[in-house]
Residue, then its C-alpha position, 0 to 999 in steps of 0.5 A: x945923527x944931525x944936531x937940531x936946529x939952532x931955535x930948540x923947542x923949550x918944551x916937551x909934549x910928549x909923556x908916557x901916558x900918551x901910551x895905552x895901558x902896557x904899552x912900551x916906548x922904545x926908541x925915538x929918531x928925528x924925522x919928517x912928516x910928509x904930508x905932500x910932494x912939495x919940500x915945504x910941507x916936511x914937518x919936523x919933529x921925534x918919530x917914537x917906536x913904540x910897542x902898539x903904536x907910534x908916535x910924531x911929535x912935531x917940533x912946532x908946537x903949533x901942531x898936534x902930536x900925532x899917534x898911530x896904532x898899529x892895529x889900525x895900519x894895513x901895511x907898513x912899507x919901506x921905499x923912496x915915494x909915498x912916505x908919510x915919514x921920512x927919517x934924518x937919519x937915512x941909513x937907519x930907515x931900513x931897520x925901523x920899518x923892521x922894527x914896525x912889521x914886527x910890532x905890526x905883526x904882533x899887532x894882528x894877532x887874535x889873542x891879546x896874550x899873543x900880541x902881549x907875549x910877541x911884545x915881551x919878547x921883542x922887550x927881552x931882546x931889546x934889553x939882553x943886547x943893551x946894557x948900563x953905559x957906565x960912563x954915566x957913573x959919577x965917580x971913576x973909582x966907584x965899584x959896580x955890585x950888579x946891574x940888571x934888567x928892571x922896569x921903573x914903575x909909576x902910575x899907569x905906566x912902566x918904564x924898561x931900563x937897567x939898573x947898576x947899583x955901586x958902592x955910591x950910588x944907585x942908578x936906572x937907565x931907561x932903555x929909551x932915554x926917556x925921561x932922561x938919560x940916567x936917573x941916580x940916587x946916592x946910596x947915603x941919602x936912602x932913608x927907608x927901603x921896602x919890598x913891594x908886590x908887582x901884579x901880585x909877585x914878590x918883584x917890587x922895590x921901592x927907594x924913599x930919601x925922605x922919612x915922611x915923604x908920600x912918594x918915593x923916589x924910585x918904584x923898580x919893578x924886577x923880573x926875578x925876586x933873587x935880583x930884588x932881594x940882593x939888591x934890597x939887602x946891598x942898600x940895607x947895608x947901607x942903612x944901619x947908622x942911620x935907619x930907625x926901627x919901621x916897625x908898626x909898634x914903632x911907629x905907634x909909639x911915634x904917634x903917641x908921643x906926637x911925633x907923628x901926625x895922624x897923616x903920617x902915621x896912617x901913611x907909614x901903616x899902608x908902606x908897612x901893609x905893601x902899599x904905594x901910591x906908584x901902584x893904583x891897584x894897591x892905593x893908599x887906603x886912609x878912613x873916613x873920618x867925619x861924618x857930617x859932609x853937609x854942614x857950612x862949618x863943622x862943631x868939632x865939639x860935637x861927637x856926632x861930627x865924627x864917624x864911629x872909629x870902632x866900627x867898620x864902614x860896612x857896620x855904621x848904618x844898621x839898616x845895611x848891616x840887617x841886609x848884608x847879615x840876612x844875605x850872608x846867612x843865606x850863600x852856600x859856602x863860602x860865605x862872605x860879608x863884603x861883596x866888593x872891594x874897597x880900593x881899586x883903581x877905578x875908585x882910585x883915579x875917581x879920587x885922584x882926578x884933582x890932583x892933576x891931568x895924568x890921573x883923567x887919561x883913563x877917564x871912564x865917561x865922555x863928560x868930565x865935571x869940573x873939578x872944582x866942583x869935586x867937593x859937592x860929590x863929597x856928601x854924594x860920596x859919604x851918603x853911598x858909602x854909608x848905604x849902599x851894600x856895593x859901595x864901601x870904598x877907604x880912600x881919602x888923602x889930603x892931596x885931593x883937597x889941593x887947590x894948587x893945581 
């Protein structure tokens, strides 16, 4: 492939989340956008294959990225005029429209399991003939244990690679360089190691260096427990000099010593109870604390500041608890208290939406109220959650309070 110019681009535009929800990237390759016949109308940029759409993102960051899906194309085709893109590479052209007519094919399916199982296989394809380039290893002498196909997993998106655990390091290649070539992790800096559900299976894996951190290193998502578990007990082996008892007992006693604050403390509960914040559909959940969300600053003295801790959200507001009782009474069985969830994602990304512009990609409403204004919605938040039957919602962290954003 020829090299790029000789005044490279100092920033990246693209992302995953520019992907739709289960889409996959696969491949990128250097190419023009023709918009005309004339030669000065070529614009450079990365072609990007991916599962439902493709990609061009121009070399000038003057120009807009832009994205076609293929559910809006009615027919892609392979010749020397009229070409909206025309590939550096020449001789590849013909095997990446193949690619597109297949995923165009998928695309024009009826049923979305349809299109969703063509895809699969065409990932499964993709990755059975590709494997782990071990000249990425760091050392010579290190000793592969196993490599396998996985996705690393981080919120809203998924990415396939392959993983290669040694006796030194753990390594993730993505299929599609993105972000980068390899990513690696020393098996000596792993603190903490913890299955994971994926989509309500047993094939999550999730690697932390640090012992109160809030996110992990690595999310990898297997597709088979049997992978997950071997590569789960080989870094165990790795832990015992140095791993401390993760047990909630342990970490209670922890907490009651003040060696852990009460953030860290309700944080390593939820990695204890499956959760992770690379998951939104099993979110962090932390309690509501206070209870006076009104007041210009708050008496700490004053109990009526904090809210019952001995109760259930559900059980604070006694007018609401009477209705949720009379209608529980009511059903035939089952019987339920709780008609609602109390995280979802939907409710997660509402709470997330200071943190940073990712989280606003799957934004609901056409109008998005300024963030800084997130903190009037707080006695909003409080005031539903404590009288509404629907609204019963656990989320707070310290994250969205962050100005540094």
């Amino acid at each position: 492939m020829a090299s790029l110019k000789t005044q490279e681009r100092t920033k990246e535009r693209f992302s995953l989340l520019l992907l739709d929800l289960e889409e996959y990237y696969f491949e990128q390759h250097i190419a023009y956008n023709v918009t005309s016949s004339s030669k000065k109308e070529r614009k450079r940029g990365s072609f990007k294959v991916c599962s439902r759409s493709i990609i061009f993102d121009p070399e000038d960051l003057t120009e807009p990225i832009i994205k076609v899906s293929f559910s809006v194309c009615f027919y892609l085709c392979y010749g020397a005029k009229k070409l909206n893109f025309q590939l550096e590479v020449w001789n590849k052209t013909e095997d990446v429209v193949q690619t597109l007519l297949q995923l165009h094919r998928a695309s024009c399916l009826e049923k979305l399991g349809d299109q969703t199982a063509m895809i699969e296989a065409n990932l499964q394809s993709r990755l059975a003939r590709s494997s782990f380039d071990k000249n990425c290893f760091q050392n010579v002498a290190e000793k592969p244990h196993m490599e396998c196909e996985v996705e690393m997993v981080t919120p809203l998106v998924s990415n396939p690679g392959h993983v290669c655990i040694t006796d030194e390091n753990l390594y993730f290649q993505p299929l599609n360089g993105y972000p980068k070539h390899v990513i690696q992790i020393k098996l000596n800096r792993v603190r903490r190691i913890y299955k994971r559900r994926h989509c309500l299976r047993p094939l999550g894996l999730e690697v932390f260096c640090t012992e109160n951190d809030f996110c992990s290193d690595i999310y990898l998502k297997f597709y088979n427990t049997a992978d997950r578990d071997e590569i789960y007990y080989y870094i165990a082996t790795f832990l015992e000099n140095h791993m401390t008892e993760h047990t909630a007992e342990s970490y209670m006693l922890q907490w009651q010593r003040g060696h852990l604050s009460n953030y860290q403390y309700l944080l390593h509960l939820n990695n204890l109870a499956d959760r992770s914040c690379n998951d939104l559909s099993q979110y962090p959940i932390f309690p509501w604390v206070l209870a006076d969300y009104t007041s210009a600053q708050l008496d700490m003295t004053n109990a009526a500041t904090f809210r019952d801790l001995s109760k259930p959200v559900g059980a604070l507001n006694k007018e609401r608890l009477d209705r949720l009782l009379a209608r529980y009474r009511g059903m035939p069985e089952p019987r339920f208290m709780y008609g609602s969830h109390y995280s979802s994602p939907g409710y997660v990304l509402f709470y997330l939406v200071r943190v940073g512009t990712s989280h606003t990609s799957l934004r609901t409403v056409h109008v998005l109220v300024c963030l800084c204004t997130f903190l009037c919605f707080l006695p909003w938040c409080w005031y539903c959650n404590n009288t509404f039957c629907c609204r019963l919602r656990f989320i707070w962290f310290k994250a969205m309070f962050n100005n540094d954003i």
